[in-house]
C-alpha positions in Angstrom: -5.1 15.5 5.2 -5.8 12.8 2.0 -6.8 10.0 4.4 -7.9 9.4 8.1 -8.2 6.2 10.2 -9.2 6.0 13.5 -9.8 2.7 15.4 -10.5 0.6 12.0 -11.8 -3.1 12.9 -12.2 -5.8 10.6 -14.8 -8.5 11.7 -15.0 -11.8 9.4 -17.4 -14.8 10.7 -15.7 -17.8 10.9 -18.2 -21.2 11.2 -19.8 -19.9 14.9 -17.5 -17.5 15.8 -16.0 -14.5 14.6 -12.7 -13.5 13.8 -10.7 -9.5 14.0 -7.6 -10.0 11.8 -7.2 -5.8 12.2 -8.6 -4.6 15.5 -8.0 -1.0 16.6 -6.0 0.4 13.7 -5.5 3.9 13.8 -3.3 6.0 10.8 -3.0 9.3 9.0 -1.9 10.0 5.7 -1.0 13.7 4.0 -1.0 14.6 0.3 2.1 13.5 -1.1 3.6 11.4 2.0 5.3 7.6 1.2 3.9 5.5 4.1 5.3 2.1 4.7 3.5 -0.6 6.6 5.4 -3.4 8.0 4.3 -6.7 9.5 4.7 -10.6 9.2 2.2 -12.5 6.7 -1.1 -12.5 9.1 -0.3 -9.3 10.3 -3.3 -7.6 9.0 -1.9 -5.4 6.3 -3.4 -6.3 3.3 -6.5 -6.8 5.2 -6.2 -2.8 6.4 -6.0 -2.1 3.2 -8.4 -3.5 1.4 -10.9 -2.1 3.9 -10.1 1.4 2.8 -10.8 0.3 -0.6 -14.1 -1.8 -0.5 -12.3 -5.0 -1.4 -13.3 -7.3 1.4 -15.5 -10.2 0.8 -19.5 -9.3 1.7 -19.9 -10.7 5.3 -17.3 -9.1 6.1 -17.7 -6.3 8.8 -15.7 -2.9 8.4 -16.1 -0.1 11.5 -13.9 2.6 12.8 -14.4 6.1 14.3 -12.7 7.9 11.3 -12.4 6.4 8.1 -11.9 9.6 6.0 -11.0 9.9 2.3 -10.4 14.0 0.8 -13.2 14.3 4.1 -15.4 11.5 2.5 -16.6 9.1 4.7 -15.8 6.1 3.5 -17.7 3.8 6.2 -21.0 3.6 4.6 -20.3 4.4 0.4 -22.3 1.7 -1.6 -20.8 -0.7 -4.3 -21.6 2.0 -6.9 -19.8 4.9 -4.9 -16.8 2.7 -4.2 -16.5 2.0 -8.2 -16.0 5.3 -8.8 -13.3 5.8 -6.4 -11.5 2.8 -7.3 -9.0 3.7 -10.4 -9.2 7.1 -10.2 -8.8 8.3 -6.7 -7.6 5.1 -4.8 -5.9 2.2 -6.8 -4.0 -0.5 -5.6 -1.5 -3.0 -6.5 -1.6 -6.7 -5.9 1.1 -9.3 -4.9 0.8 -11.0 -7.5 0.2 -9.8 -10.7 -0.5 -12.9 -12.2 -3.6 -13.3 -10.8 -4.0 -9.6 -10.6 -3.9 -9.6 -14.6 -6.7 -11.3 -16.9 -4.9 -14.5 -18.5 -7.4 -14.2 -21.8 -6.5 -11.0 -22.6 -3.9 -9.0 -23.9 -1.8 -6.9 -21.9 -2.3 -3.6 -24.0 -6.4 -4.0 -24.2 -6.4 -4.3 -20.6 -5.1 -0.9 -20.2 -6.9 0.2 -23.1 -10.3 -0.5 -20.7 -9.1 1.1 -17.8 -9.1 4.0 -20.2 -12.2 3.7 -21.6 -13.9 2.8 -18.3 -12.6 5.9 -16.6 -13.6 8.4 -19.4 -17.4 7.0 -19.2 -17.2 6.9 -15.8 -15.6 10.4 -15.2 -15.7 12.2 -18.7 -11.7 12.1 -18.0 -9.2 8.8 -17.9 -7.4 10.6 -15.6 -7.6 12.1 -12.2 -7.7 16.3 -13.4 -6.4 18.8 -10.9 -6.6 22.7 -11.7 -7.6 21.9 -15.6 -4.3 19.7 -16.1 -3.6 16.6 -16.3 -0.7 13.7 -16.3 0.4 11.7 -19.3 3.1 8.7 -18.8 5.4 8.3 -15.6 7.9 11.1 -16.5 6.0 13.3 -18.3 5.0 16.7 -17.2 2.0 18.3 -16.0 -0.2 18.7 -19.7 -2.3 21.5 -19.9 -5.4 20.7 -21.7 -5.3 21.6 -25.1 -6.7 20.4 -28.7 -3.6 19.4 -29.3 -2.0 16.5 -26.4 -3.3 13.8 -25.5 -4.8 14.8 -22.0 -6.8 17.3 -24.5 -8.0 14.5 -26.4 -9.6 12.0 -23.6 -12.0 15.2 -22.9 -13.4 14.9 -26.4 -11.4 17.9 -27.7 -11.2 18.1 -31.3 -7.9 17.9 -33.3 -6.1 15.5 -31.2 -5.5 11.5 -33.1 -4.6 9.8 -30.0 -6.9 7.2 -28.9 -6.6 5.1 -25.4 -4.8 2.5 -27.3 -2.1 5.2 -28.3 -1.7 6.0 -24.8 -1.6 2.6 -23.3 1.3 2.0 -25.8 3.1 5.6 -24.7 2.1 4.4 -20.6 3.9 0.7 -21.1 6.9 2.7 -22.8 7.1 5.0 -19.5 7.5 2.3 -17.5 10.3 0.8 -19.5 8.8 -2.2 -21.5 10.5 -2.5 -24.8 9.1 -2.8 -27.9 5.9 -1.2 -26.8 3.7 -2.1 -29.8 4.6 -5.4 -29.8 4.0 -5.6 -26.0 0.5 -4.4 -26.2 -0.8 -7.6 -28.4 1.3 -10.3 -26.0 -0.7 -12.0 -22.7 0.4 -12.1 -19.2 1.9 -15.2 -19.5 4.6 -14.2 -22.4 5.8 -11.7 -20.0 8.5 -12.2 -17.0 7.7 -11.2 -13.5 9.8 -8.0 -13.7 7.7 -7.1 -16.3 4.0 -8.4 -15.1 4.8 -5.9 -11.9 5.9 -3.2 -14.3 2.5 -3.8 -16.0 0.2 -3.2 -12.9 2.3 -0.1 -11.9 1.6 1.1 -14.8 -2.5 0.5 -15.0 -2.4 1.6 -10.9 -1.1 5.0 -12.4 -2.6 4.9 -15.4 -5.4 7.6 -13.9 -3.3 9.3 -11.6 -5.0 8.6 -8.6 -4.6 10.6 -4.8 -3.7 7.6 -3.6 -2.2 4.5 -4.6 -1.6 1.4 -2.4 1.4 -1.4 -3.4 0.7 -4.4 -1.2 4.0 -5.7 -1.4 5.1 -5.1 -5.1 8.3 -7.1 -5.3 7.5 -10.4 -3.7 9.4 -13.6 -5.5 11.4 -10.9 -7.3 14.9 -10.9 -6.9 16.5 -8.1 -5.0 18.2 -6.2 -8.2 14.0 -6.2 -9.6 13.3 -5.0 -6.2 15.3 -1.9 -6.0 14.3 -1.0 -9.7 10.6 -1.7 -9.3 10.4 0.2 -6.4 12.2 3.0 -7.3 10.1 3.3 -10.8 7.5 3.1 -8.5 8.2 6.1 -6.6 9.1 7.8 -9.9 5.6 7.3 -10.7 4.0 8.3 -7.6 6.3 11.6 -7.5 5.3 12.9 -10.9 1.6 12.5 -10.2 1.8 14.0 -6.5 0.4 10.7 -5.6 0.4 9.5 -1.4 1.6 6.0 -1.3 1.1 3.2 0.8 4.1 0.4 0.8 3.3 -2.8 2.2 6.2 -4.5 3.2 7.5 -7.4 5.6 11.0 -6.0 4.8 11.9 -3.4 6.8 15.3 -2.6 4.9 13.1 -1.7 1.2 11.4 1.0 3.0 14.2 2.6 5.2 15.1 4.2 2.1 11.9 5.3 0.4 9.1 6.1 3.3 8.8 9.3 4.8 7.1 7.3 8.4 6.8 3.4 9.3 3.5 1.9 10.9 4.7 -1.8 12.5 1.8 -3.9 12.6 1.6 -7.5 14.5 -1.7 -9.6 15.1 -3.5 -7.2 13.5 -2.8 -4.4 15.8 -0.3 -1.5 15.7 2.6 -2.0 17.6 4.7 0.8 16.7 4.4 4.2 14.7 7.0 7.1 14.0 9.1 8.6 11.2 12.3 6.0 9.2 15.1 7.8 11.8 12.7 7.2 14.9 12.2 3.8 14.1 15.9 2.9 12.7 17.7 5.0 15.2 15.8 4.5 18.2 12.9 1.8 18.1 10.9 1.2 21.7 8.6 -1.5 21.3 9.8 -5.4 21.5 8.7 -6.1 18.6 10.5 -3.4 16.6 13.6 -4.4 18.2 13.4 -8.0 17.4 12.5 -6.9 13.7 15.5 -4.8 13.1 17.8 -7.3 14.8 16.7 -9.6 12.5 18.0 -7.8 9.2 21.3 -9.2 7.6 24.0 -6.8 7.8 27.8 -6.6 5.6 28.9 -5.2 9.2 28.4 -8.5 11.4 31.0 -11.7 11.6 29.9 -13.9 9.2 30.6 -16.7 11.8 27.7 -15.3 13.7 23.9 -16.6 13.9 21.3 -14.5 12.0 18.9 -13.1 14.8 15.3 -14.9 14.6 12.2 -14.3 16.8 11.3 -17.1 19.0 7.9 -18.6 18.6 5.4 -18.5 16.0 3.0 -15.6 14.8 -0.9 -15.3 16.4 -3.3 -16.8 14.9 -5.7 -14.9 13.3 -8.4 -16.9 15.1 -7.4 -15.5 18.4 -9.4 -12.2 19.7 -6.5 -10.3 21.9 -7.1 -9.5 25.3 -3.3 -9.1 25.8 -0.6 -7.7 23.5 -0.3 -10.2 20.4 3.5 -10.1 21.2 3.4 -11.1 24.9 4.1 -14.8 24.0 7.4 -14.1 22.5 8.1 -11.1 24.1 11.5 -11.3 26.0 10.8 -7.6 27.6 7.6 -8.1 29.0 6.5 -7.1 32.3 3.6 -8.0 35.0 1.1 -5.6 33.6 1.5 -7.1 30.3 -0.5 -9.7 31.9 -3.5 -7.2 32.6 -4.9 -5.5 29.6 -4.1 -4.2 26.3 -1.2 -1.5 26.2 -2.6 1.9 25.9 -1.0 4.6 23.3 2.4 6.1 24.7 3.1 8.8 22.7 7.5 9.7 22.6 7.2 12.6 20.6 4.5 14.0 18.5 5.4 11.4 15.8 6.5 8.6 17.8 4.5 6.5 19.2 4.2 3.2 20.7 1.9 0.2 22.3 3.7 -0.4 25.0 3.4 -1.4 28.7 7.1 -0.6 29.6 6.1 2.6 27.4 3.0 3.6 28.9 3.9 2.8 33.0 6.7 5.0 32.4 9.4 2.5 32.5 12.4 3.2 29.8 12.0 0.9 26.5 
């Protein structure tokens, strides 16, 4: 198993209080799997996320039974131990990558660094598994030799490339044109097609065992989607990299996840593989989100489907279900506690009252 989470909570002070935006999150993840994560904004996604990674702000307070990377626990790694995790085991890529991406400096130098930070770091810019190593989305697996380049980031002799060489060869593998004349130009002088195509490239740039996209194709429109996402899983493929998608559209990952996790007010409502969830969904909130989802099929005289109410906020610690307020299925224990897990088969399961008193969903 690459990664283990059991009963993650997220604790941020807030003036005199404090706040949970992800409060009993629980998750598995195997080598090679496509996970996607679904939820409205405030759902507690991103935040999940950048828990596993190291990436929340310093008061903030991370706990959980299991937080497991490779079997490393990752609940009490310093600063210094996170840093050499990030890039080239766990990498991540940002919603938008114009803030992800440093305006004062060109495109190409900024994978250039990535690079040379890794081989310091590591002796290796890339992640090495059995003595090889990856070079460029659809390349094969290199074996390490004087003469390629995965030979010549380990300081063997004979080889010209340089990391600049290979930053130019990793922005032609994700299909930027005119490589070399990419490399010199700023964030800016690139479209947002292009920017995204940018950080999937420096997220794979190492080959890392686990890469997570928190939402790679927002304000992109839906031809950019399908093609960034599917480069994306090109990427991940070749590398035998697991993937986390972060999505608030459940229709981009129907077709490229392997299992769903449906997350509302920062707690899972729903977990099981695409069919389960498509074919027969069992919480409320599933329902409501799958109803929701333009279809060809439907009149075009009739209303698009919308969920009644507005989202939790995130200042609100849940005694209840977070979906009890616009819940049209709910039922009088609803009112009493938190659902407990009801498990529909050994991957579906569900936080549910009608689920868990043995009622049928």
């Amino acid at each position: 198993m690459l990664l283990e989470i059991e009963d993650l909570q997220v604790e941020i002070p807030y003036g005199k209080m404090n706040v949970y935006p992800v409060s009993g999150v629980s998750f598995s993840l195997e080598e090679g799997e496509v996970l996607g994560i679904i939820g409205e904004s405030g759902s507690g996604k991103s935040m999940a996320m950048k828990a596993i990674m190291g990436l929340l702000p310093e008061k903030a307070k991370v706990s959980a039974r299991k937080l497991l990377f490779q079997e490393l626990d990752l609940r009490n790694l310093t600063e210094k131990e996170y840093l050499s995790l990030r890039g080239s085991q766990i990498a991540m890529i940002f919603q938008d990558p114009m803030t992800a991406l440093n305006p004062l400096i060109p495109i190409g130098e900024q994978l250039r660094e990535i690079f040379e930070r890794q081989r310091k770091k590591n002796g290796s810019p890339v992640r090495t598994k059995d003595k090889e190593a990856f070079s460029g989305i659809n390349a094969p697996i290199q074996p390490l030799t004087a003469g390629n380049s995965a030979g010549a980031f380990l300081g063997i002799k004979d080889s010209k490339k340089d990391s600049k060489e290979r930053a130019i060869a990793l922005l032609a593998s994700v299909g930027i044109p005119n490589p070399e004349e990419k490399y010199k130009q700023y964030p800016h002088e690139f479209s947002g097609g292009m920017r995204q195509r940018v950080l999937i490239a420096m997220a794979l740039s190492c080959s890392p065992a686990l890469l997570i996209a928190d939402e790679p194709t927002t304000a992109l429109d839906v031809t950019l989607q399908a093609q960034i996402l599917d480069l994306l899983l090109e990427g991940v493929k070749a590398r035998s990299t697991s993937l986390i998608l972060i999505s608030h559209d459940l229709s981009l990952v129907k077709e490229r996840c392997k299992r769903i996790l449906i997350l509302y007010g920062g707690k899972v409502m729903e977990e099981g593989r695409v069919e389960e969830i498509f074919q027969s969904p069992k919480h409320p909130y599933t329902k409501a989100l799958l109803a929701a989802i333009p279809s060809m099929e439907k009149d075009k005289e009739e209303a698009l489907v919308a969920i009644e109410g507005n989202p939790p906020s995130i200042l609100k610690e849940f005694t209840l279900c977070p979906f009890y307020e616009r819940c049209k299925e709910r039922v009088d224990a609803c009112q009493a506690a938190l659902p407990k897990e009801a498990r529909i088969s050994e991957t579906h399961r569900v936080f549910c009252h009608k689920l868990s008193s043995g009622e049928k969903a």
